[in-house]
C-alpha positions as CSV (number, residue, x, y, z in Angstrom):
1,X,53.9,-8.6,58.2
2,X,52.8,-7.2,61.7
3,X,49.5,-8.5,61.1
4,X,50.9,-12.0,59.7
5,X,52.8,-12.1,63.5
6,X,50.0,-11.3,65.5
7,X,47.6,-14.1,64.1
8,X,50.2,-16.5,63.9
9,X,50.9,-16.0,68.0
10,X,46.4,-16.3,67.5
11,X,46.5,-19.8,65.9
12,X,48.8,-21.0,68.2
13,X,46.1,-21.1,71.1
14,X,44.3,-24.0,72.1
15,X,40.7,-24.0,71.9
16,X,40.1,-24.3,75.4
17,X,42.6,-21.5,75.8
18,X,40.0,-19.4,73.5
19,X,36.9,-20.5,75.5
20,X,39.2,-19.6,78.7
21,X,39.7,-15.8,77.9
22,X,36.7,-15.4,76.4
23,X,34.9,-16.3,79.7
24,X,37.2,-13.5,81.2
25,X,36.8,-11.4,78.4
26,X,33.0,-11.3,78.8
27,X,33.4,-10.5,82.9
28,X,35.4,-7.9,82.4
29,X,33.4,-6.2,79.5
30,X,30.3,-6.4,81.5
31,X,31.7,-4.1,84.3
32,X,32.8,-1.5,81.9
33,X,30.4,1.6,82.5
34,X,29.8,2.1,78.7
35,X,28.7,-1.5,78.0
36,X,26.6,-1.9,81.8
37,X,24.5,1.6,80.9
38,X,24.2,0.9,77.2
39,X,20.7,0.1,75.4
40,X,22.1,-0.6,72.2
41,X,25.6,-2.2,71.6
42,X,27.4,-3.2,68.2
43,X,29.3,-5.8,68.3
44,X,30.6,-9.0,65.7
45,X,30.8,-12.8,66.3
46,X,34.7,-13.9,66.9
47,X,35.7,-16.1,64.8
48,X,38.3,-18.4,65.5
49,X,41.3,-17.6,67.7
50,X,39.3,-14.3,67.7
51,X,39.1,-13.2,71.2
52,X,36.0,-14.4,72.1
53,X,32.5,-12.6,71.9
54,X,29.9,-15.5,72.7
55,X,29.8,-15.0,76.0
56,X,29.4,-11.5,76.1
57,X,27.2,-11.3,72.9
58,X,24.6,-13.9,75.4
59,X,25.3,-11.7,78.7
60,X,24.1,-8.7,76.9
61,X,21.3,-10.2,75.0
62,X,20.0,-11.6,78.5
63,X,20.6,-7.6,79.5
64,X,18.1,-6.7,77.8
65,X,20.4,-5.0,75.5
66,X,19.6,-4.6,71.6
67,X,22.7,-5.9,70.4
68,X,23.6,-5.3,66.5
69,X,25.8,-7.6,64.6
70,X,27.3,-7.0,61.6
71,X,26.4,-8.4,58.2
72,X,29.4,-8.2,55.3
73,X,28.3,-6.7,52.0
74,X,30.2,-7.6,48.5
75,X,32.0,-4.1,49.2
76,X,33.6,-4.7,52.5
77,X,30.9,-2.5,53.9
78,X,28.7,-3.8,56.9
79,X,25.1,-3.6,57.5
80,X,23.6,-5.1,60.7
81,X,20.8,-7.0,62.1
82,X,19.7,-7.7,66.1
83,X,21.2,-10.5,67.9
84,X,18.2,-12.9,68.6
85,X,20.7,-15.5,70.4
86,X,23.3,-18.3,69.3
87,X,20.2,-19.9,67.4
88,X,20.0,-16.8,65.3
89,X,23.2,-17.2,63.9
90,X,24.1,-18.5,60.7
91,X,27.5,-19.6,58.8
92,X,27.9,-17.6,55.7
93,X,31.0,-18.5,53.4
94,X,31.9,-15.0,51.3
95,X,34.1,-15.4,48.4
96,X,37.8,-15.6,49.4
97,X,37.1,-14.8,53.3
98,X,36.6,-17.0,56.1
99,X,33.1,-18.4,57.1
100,X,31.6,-15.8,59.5
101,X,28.5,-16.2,61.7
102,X,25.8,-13.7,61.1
103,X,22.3,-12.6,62.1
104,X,19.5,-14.3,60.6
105,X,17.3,-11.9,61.0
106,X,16.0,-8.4,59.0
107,X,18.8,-6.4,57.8
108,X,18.6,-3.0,59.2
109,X,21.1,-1.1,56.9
110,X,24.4,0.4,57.4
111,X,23.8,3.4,59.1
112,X,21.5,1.4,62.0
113,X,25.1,1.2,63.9
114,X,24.7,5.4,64.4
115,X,21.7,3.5,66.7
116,X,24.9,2.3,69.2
117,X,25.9,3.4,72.9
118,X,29.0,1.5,72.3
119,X,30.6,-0.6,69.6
120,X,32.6,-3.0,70.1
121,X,35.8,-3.5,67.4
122,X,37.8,-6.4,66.0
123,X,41.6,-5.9,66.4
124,X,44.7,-7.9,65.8
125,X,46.2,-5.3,68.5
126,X,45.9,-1.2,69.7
127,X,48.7,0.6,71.1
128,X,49.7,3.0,73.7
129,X,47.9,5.8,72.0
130,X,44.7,4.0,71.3
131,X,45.4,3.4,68.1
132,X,43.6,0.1,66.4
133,X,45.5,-2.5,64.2
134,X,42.8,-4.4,62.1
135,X,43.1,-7.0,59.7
136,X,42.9,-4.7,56.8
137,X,39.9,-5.3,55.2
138,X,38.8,-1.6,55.7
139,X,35.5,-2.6,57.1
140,X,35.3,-1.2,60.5
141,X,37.3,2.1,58.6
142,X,34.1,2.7,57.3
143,X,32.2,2.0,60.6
144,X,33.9,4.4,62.5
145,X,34.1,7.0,59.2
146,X,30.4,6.6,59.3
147,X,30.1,7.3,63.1
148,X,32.1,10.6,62.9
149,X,30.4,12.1,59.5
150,X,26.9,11.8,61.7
151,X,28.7,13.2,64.7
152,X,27.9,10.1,66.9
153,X,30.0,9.4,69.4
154,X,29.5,5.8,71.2
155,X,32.0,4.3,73.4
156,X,34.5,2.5,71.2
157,X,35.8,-0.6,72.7
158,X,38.6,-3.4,71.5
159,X,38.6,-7.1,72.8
160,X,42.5,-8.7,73.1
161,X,44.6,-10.8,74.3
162,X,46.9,-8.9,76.8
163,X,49.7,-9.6,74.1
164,X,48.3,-7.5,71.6
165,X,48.5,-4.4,73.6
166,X,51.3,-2.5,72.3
167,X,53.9,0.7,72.0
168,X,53.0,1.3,68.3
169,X,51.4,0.1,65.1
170,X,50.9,1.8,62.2
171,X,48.5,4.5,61.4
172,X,46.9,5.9,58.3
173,X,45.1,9.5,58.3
174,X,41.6,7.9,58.2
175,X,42.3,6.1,61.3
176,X,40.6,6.8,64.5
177,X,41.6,5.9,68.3
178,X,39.2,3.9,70.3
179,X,38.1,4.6,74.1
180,X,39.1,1.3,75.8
181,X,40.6,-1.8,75.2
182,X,39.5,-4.8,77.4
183,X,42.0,-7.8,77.9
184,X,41.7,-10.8,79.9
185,X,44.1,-8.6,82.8
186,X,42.0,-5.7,82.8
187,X,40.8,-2.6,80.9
188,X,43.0,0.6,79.2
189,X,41.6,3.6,79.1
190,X,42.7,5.9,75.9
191,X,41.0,9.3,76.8
């Protein structure tokens, strides 16, 4: 149900409330220390009423920055490919999901995200401790489980709306805090 209330407050944005904060999104990301030093970022094209990632997926890419988005496999898992720019990105309809864009090119395998400086997560909200509210699908669980078995530790960074920050949601035990969240009013810092 507390996922069900944060995308309904989602769909009730305009588009050109979207395209807004994503522009703000982007500006604010791109100061952060951890994304500005980074030589390889993982990231994921919103969808949406997603907070938006264009912007900042095209800042980066213009960087210089290898930036890795995420393919979905048939198990939830994600594998990843380079970001080659908005022409490189493709609609791709998985059974019972919504259509996600995804990288054309060469699939690199799941474990090419242990390659990352900083990834940055899908959220429907994080709370006061840092804790991540996703929408369940286990995907980024196994991201971050992956990280943590091979000991990497890249900055881990939420995009939201400034209503999604928290007191509490939910945790399970394989749940893990991220770094930072950025918002379109500024940046958190967890620890």
């Amino acid at each position: 149900m507390l996922r069900q209330g944060f995308l309904a407050v989602r769909s009730g944005l305009t588009a050109d409330d979207v395209r807004e904060e994503a522009a703000v999104l982007a500006g604010r990301a791109l100061e952060l220390p951890e994304l500005s030093g980074a030589r390889t970022v993982a990231a994921y094209v919103s969808v949406g009423s997603e907070p938006g990632t264009r912007a900042l997926l095209d800042a980066l890419h213009a960087r210089g920055v290898r930036v890795l988005l995420p393919v979905l496999l048939a198990d939830n898992d994600l594998d990843w490919a380079v970001y080659e720019g908005a022409d490189s990105l493709v609609g791709v309809r998985h059974p019972g999901k919504i259509e996600l864009l995804e990288p054309a090119g060469a699939r690199l395998g799941p474990d090419a995200v242990l390659e990352a400086d900083a990834v940055l997560l899908p959220g429907l909200a994080v709370d006061a401790r840092g804790m991540r509210l996703g929408r369940g699908g286990g995907s980024y669980d196994r991201v971050l489980g992956r990280l943590e078995r091979a000991g990497a530790d890249p900055a881990l960074v939420v995009l939201l709306y400034d209503s999604e920050v928290v007191e509490h949601v939910p945790e399970e035990p394989h749940d893990r805090p991220v770094h930072a969240v950025v918002t379109p009013s500024g940046v958190r810092r967890f620890r």
